[in-house]
Residue frames relative to the residue before (quaternion, step in Angstrom):
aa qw qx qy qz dx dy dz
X 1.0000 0.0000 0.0000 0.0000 0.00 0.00 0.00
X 0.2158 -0.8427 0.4059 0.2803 3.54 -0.61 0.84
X 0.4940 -0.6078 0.4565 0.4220 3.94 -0.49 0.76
X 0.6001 -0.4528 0.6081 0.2550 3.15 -1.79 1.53
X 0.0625 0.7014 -0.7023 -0.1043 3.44 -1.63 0.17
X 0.1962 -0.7609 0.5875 -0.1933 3.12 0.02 2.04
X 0.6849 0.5765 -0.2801 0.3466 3.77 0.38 -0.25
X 0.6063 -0.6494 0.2123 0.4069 3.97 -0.87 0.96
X 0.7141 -0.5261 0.3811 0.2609 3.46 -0.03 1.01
X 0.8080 0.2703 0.0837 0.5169 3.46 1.04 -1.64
X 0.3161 0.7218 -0.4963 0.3645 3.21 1.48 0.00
X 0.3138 -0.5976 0.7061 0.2143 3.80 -1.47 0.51
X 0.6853 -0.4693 0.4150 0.3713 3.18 -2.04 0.93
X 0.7184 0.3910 -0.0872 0.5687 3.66 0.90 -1.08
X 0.1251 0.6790 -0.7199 -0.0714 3.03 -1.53 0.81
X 0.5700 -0.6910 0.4135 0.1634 3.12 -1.77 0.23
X 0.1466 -0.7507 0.5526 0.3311 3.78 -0.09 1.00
X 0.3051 -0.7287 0.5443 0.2822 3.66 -1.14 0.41
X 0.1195 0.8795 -0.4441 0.1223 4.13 1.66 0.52
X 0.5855 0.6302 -0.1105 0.4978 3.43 1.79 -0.75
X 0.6150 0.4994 -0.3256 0.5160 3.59 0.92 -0.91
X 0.8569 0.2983 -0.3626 0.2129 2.85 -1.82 0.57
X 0.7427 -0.4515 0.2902 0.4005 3.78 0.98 0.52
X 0.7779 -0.4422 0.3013 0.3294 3.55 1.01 0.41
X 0.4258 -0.7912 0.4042 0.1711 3.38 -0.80 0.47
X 0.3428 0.7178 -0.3299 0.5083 2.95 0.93 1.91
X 0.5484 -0.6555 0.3829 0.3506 3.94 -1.02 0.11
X 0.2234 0.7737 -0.5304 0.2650 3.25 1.64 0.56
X 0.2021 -0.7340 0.5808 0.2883 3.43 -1.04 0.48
X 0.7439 -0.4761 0.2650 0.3870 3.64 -1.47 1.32
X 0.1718 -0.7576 0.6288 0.0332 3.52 -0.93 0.89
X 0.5769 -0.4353 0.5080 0.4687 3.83 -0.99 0.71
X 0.5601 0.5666 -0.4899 0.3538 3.98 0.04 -0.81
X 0.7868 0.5304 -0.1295 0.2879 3.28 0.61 -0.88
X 0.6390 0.5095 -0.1697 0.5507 2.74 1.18 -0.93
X 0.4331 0.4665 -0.4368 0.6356 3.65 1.33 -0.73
X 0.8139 0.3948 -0.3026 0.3003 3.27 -0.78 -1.17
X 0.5552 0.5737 -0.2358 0.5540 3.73 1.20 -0.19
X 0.6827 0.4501 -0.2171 0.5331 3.45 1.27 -0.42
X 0.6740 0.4569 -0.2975 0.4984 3.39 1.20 -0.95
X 0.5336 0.6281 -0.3307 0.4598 3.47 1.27 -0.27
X 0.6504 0.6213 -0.1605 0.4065 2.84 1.14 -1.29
X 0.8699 0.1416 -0.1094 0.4596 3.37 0.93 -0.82
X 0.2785 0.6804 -0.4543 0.5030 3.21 1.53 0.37
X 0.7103 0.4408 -0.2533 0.4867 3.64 0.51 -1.32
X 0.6150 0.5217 -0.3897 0.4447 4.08 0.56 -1.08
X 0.7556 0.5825 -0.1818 0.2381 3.16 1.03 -1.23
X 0.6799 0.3061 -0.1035 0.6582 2.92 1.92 -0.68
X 0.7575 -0.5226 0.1841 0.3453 3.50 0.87 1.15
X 0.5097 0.7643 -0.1717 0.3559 3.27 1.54 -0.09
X 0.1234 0.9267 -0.3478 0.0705 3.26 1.45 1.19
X 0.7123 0.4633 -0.3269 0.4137 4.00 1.18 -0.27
X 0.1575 -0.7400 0.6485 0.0840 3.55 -0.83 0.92
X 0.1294 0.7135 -0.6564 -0.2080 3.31 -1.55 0.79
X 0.5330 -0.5245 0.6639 0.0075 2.82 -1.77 0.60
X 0.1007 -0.6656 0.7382 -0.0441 3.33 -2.23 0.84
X 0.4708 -0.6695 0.5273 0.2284 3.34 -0.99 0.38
X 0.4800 0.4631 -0.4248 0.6121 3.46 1.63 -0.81
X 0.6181 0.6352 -0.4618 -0.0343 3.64 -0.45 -1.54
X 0.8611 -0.0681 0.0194 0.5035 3.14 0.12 1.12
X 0.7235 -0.4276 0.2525 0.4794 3.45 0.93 0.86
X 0.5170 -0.6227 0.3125 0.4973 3.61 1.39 -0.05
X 0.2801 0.8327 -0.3449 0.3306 3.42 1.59 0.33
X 0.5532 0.6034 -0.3432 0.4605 3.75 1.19 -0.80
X 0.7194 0.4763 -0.1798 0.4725 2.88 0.75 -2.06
X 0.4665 0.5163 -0.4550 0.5557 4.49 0.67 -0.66
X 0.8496 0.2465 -0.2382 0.4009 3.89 -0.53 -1.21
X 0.6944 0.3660 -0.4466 0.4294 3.59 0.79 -0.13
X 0.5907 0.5256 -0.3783 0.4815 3.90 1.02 -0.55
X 0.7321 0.3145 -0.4334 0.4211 3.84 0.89 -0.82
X 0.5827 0.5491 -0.4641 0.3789 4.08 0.87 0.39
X 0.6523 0.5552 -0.3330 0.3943 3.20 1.64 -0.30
X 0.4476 0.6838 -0.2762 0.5057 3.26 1.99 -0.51
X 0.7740 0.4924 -0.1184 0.3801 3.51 0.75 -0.93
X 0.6299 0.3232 -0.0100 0.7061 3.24 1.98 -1.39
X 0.0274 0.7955 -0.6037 -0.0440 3.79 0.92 0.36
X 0.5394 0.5704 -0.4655 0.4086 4.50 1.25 -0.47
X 0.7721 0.4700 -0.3660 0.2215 3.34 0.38 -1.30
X 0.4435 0.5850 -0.5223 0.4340 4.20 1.41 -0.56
X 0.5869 0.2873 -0.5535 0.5165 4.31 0.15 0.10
X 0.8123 0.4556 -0.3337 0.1455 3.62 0.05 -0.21
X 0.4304 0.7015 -0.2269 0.5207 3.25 2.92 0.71
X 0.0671 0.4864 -0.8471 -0.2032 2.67 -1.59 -0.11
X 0.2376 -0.6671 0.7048 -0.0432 2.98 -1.40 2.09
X 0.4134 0.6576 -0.6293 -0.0232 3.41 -1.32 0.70
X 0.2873 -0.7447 0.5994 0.0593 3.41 -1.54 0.71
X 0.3676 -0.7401 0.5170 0.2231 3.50 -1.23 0.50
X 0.0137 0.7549 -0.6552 -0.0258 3.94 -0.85 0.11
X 0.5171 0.6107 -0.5700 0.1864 3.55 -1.03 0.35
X 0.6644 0.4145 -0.4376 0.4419 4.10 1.73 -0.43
X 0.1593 -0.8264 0.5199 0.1467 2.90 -1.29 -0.05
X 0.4644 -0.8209 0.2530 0.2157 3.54 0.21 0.88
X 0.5255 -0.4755 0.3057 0.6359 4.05 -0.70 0.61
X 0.1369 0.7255 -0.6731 -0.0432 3.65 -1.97 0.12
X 0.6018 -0.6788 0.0705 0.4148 3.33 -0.33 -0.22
X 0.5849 0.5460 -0.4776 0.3628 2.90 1.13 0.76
X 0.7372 -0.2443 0.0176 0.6297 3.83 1.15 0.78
X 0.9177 -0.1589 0.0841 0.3543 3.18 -2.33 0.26
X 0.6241 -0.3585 0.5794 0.3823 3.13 -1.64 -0.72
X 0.4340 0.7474 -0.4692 0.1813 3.83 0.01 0.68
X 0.6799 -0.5214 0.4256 0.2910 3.15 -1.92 0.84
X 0.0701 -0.8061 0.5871 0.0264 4.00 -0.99 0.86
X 0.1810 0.7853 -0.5914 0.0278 3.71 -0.54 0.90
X 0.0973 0.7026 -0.6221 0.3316 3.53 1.20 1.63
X 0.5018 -0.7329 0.4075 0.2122 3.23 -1.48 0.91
X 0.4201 0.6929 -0.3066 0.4995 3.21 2.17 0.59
X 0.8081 0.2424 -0.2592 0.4701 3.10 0.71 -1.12
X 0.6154 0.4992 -0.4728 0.3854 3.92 1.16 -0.61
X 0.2582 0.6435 -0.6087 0.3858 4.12 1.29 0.03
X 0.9041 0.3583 -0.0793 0.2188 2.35 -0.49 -2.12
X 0.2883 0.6708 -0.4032 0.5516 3.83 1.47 -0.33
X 0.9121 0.1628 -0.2131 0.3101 3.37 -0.53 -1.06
X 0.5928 0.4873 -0.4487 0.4580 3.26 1.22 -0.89
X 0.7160 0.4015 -0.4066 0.4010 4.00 0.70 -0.27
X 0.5292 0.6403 -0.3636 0.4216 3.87 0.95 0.16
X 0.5906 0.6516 -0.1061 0.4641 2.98 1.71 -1.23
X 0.5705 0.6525 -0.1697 0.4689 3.13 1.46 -1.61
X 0.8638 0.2548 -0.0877 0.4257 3.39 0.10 -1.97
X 0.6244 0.4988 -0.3852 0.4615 3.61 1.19 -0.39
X 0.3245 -0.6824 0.5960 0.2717 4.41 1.16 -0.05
X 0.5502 0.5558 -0.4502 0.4309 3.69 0.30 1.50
X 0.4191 -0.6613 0.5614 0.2681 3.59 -0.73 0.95
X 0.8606 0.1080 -0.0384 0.4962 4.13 0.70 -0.83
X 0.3862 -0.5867 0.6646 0.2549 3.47 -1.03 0.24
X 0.1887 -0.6853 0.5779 0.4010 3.64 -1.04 0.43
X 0.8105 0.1184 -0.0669 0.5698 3.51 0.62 -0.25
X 0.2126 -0.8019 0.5580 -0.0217 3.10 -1.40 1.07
X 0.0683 -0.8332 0.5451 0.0627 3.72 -0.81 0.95
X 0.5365 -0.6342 0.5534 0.0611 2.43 -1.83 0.68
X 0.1347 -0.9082 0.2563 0.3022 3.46 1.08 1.28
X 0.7718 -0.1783 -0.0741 0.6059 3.86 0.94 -0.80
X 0.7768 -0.4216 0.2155 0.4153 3.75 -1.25 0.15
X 0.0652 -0.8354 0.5163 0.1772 3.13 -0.59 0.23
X 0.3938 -0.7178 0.4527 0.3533 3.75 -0.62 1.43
X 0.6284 0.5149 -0.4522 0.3682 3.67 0.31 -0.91
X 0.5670 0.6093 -0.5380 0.1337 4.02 0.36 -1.13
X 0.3503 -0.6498 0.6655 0.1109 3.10 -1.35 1.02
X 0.3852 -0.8028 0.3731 0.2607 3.60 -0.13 1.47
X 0.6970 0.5025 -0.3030 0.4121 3.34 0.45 -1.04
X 0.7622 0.3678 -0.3265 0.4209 3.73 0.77 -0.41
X 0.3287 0.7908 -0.3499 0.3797 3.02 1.65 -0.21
X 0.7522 0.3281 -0.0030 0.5714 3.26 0.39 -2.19
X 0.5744 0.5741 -0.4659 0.3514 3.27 0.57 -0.05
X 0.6072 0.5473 -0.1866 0.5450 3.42 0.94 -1.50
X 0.7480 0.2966 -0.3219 0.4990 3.96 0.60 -0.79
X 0.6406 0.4097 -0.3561 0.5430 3.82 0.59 -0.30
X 0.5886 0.1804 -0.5778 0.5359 3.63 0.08 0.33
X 0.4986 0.6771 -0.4641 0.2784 3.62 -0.38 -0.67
X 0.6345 0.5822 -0.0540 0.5056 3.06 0.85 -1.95
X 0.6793 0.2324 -0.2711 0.6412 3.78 0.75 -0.94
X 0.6600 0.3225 -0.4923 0.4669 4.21 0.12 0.53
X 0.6757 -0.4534 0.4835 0.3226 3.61 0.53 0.54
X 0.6024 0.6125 -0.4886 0.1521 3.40 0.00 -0.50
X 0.6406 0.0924 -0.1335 0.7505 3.61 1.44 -0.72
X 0.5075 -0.5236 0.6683 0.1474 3.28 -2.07 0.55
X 0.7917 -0.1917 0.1252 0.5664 3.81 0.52 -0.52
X 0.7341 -0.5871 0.3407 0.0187 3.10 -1.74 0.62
X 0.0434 -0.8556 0.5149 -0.0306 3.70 0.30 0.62
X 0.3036 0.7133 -0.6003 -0.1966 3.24 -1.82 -0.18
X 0.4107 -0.7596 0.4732 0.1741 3.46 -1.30 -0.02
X 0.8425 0.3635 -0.0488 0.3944 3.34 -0.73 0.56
X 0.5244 0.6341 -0.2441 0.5132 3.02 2.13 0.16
X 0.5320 -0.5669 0.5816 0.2395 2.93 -1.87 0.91
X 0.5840 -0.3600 0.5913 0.4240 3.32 -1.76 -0.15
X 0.6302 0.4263 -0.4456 0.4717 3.87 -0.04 -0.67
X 0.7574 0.4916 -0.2489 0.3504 3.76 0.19 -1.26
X 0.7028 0.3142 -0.3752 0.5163 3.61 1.03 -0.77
X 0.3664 0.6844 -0.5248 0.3493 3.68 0.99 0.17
X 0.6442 0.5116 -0.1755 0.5408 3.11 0.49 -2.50
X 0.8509 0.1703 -0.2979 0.3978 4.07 -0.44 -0.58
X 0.5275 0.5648 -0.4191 0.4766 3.58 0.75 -0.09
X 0.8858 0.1811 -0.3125 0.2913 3.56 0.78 -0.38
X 0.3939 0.5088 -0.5093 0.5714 3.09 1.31 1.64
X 0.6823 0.4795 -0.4467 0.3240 3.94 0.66 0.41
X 0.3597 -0.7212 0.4590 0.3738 3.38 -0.95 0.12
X 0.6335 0.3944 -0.2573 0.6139 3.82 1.28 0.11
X 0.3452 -0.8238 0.3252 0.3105 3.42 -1.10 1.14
X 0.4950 -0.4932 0.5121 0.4995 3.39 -0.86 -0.17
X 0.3826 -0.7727 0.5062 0.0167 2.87 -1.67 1.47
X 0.7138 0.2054 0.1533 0.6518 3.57 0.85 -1.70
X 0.3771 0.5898 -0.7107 -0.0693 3.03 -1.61 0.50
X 0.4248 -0.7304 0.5282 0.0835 2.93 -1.52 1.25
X 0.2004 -0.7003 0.6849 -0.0192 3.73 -1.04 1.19
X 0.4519 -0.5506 0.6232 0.3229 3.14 -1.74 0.08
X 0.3666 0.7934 -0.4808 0.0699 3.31 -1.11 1.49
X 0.1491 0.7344 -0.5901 0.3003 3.90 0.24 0.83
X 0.9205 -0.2359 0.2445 0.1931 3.27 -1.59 0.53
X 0.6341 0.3609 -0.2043 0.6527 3.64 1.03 -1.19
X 0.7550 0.4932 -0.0042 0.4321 3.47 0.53 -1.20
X 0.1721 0.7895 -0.5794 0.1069 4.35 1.11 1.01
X 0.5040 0.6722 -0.5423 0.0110 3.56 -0.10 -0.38
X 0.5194 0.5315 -0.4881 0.4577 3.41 0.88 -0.15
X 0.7029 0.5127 -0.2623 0.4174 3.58 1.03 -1.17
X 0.5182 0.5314 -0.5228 0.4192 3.82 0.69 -0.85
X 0.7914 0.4092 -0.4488 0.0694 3.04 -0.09 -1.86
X 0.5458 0.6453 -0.4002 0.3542 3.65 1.33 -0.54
X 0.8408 0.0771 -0.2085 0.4936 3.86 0.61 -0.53
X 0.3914 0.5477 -0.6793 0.2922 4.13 0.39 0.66
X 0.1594 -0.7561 0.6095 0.1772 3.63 0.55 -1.01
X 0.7947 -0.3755 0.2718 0.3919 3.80 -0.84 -0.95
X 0.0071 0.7809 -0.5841 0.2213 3.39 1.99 0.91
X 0.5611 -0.5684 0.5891 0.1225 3.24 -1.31 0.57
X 0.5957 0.6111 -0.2349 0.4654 3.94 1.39 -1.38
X 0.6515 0.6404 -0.0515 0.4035 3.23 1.06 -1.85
X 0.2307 -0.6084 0.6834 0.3310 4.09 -0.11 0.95
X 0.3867 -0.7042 0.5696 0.1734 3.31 -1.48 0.54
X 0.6974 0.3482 -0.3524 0.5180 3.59 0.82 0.78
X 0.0887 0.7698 -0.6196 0.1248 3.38 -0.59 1.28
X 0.7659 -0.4182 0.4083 0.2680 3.25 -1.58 1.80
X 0.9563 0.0396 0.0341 0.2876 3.35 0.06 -0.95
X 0.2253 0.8506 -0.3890 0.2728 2.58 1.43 1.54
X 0.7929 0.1848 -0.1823 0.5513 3.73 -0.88 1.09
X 0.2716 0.7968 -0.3899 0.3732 3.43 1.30 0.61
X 0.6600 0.5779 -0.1912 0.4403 3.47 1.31 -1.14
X 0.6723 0.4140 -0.2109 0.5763 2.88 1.03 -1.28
X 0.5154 0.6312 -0.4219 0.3974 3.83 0.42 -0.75
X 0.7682 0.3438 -0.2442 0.4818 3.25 -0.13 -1.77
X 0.6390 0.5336 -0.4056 0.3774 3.85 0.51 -0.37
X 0.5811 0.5118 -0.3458 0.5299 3.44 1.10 -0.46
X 0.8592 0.4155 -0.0833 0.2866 2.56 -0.13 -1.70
X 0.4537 -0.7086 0.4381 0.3165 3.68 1.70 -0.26
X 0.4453 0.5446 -0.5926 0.3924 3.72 1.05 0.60
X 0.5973 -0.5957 0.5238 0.1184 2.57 -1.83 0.87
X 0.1452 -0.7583 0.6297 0.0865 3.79 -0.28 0.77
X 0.2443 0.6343 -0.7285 -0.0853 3.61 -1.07 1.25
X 0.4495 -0.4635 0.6804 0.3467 3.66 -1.57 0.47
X 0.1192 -0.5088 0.8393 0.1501 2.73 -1.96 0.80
X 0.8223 0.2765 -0.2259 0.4430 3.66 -1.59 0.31
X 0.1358 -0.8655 0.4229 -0.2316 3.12 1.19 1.65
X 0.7809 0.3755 -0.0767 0.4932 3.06 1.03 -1.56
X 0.2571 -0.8172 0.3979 0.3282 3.04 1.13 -0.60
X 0.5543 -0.3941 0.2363 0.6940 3.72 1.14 1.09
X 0.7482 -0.2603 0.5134 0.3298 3.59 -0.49 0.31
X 0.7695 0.4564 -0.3654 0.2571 3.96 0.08 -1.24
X 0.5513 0.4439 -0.4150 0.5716 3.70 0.45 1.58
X 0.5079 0.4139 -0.3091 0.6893 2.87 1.32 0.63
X 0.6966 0.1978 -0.0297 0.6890 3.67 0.33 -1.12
X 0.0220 0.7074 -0.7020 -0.0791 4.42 0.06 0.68
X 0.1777 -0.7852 0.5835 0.1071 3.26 -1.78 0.55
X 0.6794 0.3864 -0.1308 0.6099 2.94 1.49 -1.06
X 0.6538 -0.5861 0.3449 0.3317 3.10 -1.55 0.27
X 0.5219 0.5973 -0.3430 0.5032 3.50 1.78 -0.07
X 0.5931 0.5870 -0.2225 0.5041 3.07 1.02 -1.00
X 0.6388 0.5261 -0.2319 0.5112 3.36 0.46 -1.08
X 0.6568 0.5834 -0.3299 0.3456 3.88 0.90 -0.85
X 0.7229 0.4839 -0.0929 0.4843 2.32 1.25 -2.08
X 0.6060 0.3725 -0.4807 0.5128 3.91 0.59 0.21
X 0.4042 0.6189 -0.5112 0.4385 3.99 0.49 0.09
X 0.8477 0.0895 -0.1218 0.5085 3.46 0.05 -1.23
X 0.7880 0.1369 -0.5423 0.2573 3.44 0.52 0.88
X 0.2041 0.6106 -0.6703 0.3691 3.06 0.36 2.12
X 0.6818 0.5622 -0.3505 0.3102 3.05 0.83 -1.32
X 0.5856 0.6443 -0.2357 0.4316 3.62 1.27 -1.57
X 0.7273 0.4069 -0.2767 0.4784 3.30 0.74 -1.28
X 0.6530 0.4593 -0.3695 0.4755 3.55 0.36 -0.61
X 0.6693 0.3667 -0.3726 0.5280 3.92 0.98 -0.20
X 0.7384 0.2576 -0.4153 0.4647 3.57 0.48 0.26
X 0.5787 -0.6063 0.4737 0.2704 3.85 1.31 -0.06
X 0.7193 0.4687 -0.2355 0.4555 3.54 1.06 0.73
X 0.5485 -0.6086 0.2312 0.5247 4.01 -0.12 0.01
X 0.6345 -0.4769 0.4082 0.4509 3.00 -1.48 -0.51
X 0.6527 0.4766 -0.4341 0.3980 3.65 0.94 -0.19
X 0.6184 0.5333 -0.4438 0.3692 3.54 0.98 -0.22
X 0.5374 0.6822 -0.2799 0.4092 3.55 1.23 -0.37
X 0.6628 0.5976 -0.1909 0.4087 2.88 1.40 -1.13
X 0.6387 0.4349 -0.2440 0.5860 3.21 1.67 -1.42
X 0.6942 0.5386 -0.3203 0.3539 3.63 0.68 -0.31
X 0.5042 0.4827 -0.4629 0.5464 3.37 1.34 0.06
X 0.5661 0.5407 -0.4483 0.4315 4.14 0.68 -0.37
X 0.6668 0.5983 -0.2106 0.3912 3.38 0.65 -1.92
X 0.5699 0.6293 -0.3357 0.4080 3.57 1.09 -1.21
X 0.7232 0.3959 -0.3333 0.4573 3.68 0.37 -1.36
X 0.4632 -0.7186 0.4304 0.2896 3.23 -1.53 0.84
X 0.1428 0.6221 -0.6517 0.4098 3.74 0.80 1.33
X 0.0710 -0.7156 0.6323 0.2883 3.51 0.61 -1.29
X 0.0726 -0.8419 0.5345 0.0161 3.58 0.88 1.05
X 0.2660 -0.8010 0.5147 0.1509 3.64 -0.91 0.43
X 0.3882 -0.7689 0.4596 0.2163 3.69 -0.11 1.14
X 0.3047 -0.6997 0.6226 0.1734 3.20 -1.06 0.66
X 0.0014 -0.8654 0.4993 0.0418 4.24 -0.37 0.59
X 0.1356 -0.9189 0.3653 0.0614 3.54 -0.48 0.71
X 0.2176 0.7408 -0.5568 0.3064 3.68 1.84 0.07
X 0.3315 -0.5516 0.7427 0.1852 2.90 -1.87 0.63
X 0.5954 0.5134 -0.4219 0.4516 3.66 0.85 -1.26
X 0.7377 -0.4441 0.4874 0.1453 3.43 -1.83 1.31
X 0.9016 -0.0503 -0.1463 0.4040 2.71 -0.74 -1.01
X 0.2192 0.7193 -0.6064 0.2585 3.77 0.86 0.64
X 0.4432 0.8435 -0.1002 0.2865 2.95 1.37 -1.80
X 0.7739 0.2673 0.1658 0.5496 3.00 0.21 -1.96
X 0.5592 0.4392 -0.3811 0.5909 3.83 1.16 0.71
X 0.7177 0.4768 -0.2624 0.4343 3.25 1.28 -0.75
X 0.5899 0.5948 -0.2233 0.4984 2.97 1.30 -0.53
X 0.5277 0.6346 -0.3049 0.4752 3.60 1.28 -0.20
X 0.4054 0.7520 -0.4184 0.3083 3.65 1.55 -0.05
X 0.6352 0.4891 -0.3772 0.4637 3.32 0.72 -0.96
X 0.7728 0.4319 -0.3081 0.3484 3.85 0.64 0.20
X 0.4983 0.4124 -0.2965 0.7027 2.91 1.56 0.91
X 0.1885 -0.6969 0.6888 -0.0656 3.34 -1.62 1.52
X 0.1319 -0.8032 0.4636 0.3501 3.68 0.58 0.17
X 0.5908 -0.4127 0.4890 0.4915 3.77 -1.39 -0.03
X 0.3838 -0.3430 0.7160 0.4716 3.44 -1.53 -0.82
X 0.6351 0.5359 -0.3749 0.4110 3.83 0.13 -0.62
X 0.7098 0.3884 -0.2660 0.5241 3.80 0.59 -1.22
X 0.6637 0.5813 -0.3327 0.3331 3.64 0.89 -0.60
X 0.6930 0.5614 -0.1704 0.4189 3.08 1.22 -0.69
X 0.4243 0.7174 -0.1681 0.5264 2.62 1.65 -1.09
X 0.7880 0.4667 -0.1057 0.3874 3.18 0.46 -1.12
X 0.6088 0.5178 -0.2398 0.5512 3.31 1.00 -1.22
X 0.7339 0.4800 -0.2720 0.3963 3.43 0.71 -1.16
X 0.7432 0.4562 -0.2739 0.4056 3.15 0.66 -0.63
X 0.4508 0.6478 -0.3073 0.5317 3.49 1.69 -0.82
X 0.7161 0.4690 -0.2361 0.4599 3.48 0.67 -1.32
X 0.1877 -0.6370 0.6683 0.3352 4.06 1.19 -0.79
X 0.7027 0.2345 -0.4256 0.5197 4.17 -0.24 0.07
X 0.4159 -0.5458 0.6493 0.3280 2.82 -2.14 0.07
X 0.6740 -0.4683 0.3806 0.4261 3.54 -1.56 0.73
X 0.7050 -0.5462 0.4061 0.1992 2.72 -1.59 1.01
C-alpha cells in the first residue's frame, strides 16, 4: 500500500516549539527583551532550514504567542516563510474549576479566534488539538472545526497526544483529514518505540497508549512529531548511571559523524521510516544551529539499536 502524503510539502525535518518565548511562565507583563529574543529565534531557525513553528495558547500565559505575533507585525514577509501551527483545547485552574481539557464549540471558537489575534495572522496552517478530552461531544466538536476550516482560519488539521482509537473516533466526524499528531518521544521517553519490538514478552504490560500508531500514521499519512526530543536536556547534563551510559554512546556516534549530541538525538527519530519530526525547544542559539545539523547524519541500523538498547538499560527482548 503506498503511504498517503497528506503533510506540507515544505515542512522541515525539525520544527520549533516556541513553549520558551515570551519571558517565562509567569504574570510578568511582555517586555521588549522578548520580543527581541523571539526574533533571534526566529531567524536563527529560517536560517538553518527550520521553517515550522509550534505554538500553544497556554505557552506561557499566552506570552509566546504576543512576542512571536508582535515580530510578525513588524516582519509581516517572514509568515510566507512558516508553517504556523498552535494547539488549544487546555485550559488552566480559574475560578470556575480544575485544570481541564475543553473541546466545546465555545471555547475551541474562541481559542482560535484568540491565537489568531496574538500571533497577527488571518490562518493557522495547522491546528491542534492539544490533549483528549473525555467529555468531547463529537459531533459539536467537528462541527466547530469544519466550519472554521470553511472561514479560512486554519488550512489543516492537527492533534496531539492521541491514540489510534481517538483519531479514528474524531476523524470520522471531520470533513478535512487529520494531518499531525504530536506525542512525547525521544530517548528518555520509548513508548511509541517499545510498542514495535516488546511484542507478547510476558515482562511488558500488554497495552500501550500508543500502540499501532507507527504503522497508522504511515498509512494513513499522519504526521508524527515528538515532542521531548531532547528529553529535558538530561543526556547532555547525565545524572544517573543510565543516563550517564546513554551519553557515552551518543558521544561516541556524534564524534563519528562530526556533530553534537543533540543532533543524534534527533537523528535517532528521523531514522525510523515514520520520518518522525522532532519537536525542539532551546532558546540558547547556537543549540539551535547543532540541531539543525541533523540533516547530516543518517544513522546506521547498528548505532540505532545501539541506542534504543541502551536507552532502554535491557537488551531486546
Amino acid at each position: 500500500m503506498q503511504v498517503l502524503k497528506t503533510y506540507f510539502s515544505d515542512a522541515s525535518a525539525l520544527a520549533y516549539g516556541c513553549m520558551g518565548l515570551g519571558g517565562g511562565w509567569n504574570t510578568n507583563v511582555l517586555a521588549n527583551e522578548d520580543v527581541t529574543k523571539a526574533e533571534q529565534i526566529i531567524d536563527t531557525c529560517l536560517d538553518n532550514d527550520i521553517t515550522v513553528f509550534d505554538h500553544a495558547d497556554i505557552y506561557t500565559f499566552t506570552k509566546a504567542e504576543q512576542a512571536f505575533g508582535k515580530v510578525l507585525k513588524s516582519r509581516p514577509d517572514l509568515r510566507e516563510q512558516m508553517i504556523l501551527q498552535s494547539k488549544c483545547g487546555i485550559r488552566f485552574a480559574d475560578e470556575h474549576g480544575p485544570k481541564r481539557y475543553d473541546f466545546s464549540a465555545q471555547w475551541l471558537t474562541e481559542s482560535v479566534q484568540g491565537i489568531l489575534q496574538r500571533l497577527n495572522i488571518d490562518y493557522l496552517d495547522i491546528l491542534l488539538l492539544h490533549r483528549p478530552d473525555p467529555l468531547m461531544e463529537l459531533h459539536e466538536t467537528a462541527q466547530a472545526l469544519n466550519q472554521m476550516h470553511a472561514q479560512g482560519l486554519f488550512k489543516a488539521i492537527g492533534v496531539s497526544n492521541m491514540s489510534v482509537a481517538q483519531i479514528e473516533f474524531l476523524q470520522s466526524a471531520l470533513a478535512m483529514p487529520i494531518i499531525v499528531n504530536q506525542v512525547e518521544c525521544g530517548l528518555h521517553h520509548l513508548a511509541l518505540l517499545d510498542q514495535q519490538v516488546i511484542g507478547n514478552d510476558a515482562q511488558y504490560p500488554s497495552y500501550n497508549t500508543f500502540s499501532g500508531m507507527l504503522e497508522y500514521s504511515q498509512t494513513k499519512g499522519v504526521q508524527l512529531q515528538a515532542w521531548g526530543a531532547l528529553s529535558q536536556g538530561r543526556y547532555s547534563r547525565p545524572q544517573t548511571d543510565v543516563e550517564h551510559r546513554v551519553h557515552k554512546v551518543l558521544a561516541e556516534i556524534a564524534l563519528h559523524h562530526g556533530v553534537s549530541i543533540e543532533a543524534v538525538q534527533l537523528a535517532f527519530l528521523t531514522r525510523h521510516p515514520a520520518n518522525i519530526q522532532p519537536v525542539i525547544g532551546t532558546t540558547n542559539i547556537n543549540r539551535i544551529c547543532e540541531c539543525s545539523k541533523l540533516a547530516n547524519i543518517i544513522l546506521s541500523r547498528e548505532e540505532w539499536y545501539k541506542l534504543l538498547e541502551t536507552a532502554r538499560n535491557a537488551e531486546l527482548p
